[in-house]
C-alpha positions as CSV (number, residue, x, y, z in Angstrom):
1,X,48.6,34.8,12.4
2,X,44.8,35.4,13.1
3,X,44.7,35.8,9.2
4,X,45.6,31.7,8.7
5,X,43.7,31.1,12.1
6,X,40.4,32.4,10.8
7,X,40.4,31.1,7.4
8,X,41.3,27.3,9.4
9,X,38.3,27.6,11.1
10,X,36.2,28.4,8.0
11,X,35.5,25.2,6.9
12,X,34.9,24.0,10.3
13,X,32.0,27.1,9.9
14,X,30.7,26.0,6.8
15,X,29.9,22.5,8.0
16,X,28.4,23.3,11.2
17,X,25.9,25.5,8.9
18,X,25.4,23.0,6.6
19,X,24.5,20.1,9.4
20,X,22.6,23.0,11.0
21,X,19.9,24.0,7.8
22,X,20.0,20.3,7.1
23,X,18.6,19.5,10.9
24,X,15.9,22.7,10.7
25,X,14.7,20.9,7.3
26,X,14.4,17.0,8.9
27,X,11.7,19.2,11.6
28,X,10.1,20.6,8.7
29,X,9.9,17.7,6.0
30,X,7.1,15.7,8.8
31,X,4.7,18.5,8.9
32,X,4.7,18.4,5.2
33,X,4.1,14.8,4.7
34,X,1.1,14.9,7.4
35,X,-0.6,17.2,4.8
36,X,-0.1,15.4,1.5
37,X,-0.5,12.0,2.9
38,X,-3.4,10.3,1.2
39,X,-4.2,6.6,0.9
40,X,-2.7,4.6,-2.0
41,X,-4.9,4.0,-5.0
42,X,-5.3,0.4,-5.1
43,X,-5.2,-1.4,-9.0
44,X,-6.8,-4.6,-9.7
45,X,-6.6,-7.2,-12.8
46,X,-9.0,-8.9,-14.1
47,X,-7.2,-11.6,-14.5
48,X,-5.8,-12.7,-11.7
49,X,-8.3,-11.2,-9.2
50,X,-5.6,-9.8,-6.7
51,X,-5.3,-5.7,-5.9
52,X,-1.7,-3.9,-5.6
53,X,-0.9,-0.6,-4.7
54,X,-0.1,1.1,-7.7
55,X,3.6,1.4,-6.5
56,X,3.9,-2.4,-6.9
57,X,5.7,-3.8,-9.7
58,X,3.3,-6.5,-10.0
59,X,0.7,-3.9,-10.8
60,X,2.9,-2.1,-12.9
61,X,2.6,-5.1,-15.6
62,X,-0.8,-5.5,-15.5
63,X,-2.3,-5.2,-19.1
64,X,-4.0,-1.9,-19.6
65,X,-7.5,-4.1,-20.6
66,X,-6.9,-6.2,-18.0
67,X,-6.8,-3.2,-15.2
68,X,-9.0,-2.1,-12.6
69,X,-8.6,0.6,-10.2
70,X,-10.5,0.7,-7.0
71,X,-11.0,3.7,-4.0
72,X,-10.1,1.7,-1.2
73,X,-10.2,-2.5,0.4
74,X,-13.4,-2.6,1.1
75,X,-14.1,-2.0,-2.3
76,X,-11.5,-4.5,-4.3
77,X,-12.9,-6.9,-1.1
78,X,-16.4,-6.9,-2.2
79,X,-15.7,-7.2,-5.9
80,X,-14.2,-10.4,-5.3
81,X,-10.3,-9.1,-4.9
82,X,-7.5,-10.4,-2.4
83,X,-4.4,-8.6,-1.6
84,X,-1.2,-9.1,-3.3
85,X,1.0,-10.9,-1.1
86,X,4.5,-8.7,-2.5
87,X,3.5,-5.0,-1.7
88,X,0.7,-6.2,0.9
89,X,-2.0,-3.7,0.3
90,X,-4.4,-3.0,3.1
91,X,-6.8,-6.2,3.5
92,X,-10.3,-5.2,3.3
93,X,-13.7,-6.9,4.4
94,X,-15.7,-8.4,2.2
95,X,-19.9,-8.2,2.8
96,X,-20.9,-11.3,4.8
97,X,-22.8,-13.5,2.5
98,X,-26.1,-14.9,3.8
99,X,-25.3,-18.5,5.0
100,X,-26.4,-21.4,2.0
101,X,-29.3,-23.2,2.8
102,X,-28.7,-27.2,2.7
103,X,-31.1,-29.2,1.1
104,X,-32.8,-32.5,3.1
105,X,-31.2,-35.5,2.6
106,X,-32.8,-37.9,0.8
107,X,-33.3,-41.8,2.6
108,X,-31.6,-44.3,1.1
109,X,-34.8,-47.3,0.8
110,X,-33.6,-50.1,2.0
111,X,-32.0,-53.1,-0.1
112,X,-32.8,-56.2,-0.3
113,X,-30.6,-58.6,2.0
């Protein structure tokens, strides 16, 4: 009887160990990601003017002659760039552009009445 009693329980074992390594790896898998998290390399075309990140499908078509890669916003910002609207890249600040200075205006001469 304890024969058939313990091999009942066995699967019951086996599952509880199971759930158990697979909690001890969920603690573990965070710590990992901290250290290979980088930011995402940002692609541009030519084209178009708008930057993905490269996991976008958008960017994924873009024509080989037609692609640009940059190191981060600021930079796709400044050459002109704007951020796709599907995979929403991270918006960067383009340089502030001196202001344009307005020429006089000219006086209309009078007319004749």
């Amino acid at each position: 009887m304890k024969r058939i009693v313990g091999l009942a329980m066995l699967p019951l074992l086996i599952c509880s160990l199971a759930f158990a390594q697979g909690k001890a790896a969920e603690k573990k898998a965070p710590e990992k990601a901290k250290t290979t998290e980088k930011a995402p390399e940002l692609v541009g075309s030519k084209s178009s003017k708008i930057y993905h990140t490269a996991t976008c499908k958008a960017a994924q078509r873009i024509d080989a002659k037609n692609k640009v890669t940059f190191k981060d916003a600021d930079e796709a910002a400044a050459a002109g760039y704007a951020p796709c609207k599907m995979c929403k890249p991270p918006a960067g600040k383009a340089p502030e552009k001196a202001p344009e200075k307005k020429a006089p205006e000219k006086k209309q001469p009078e007319g004749k009445k």
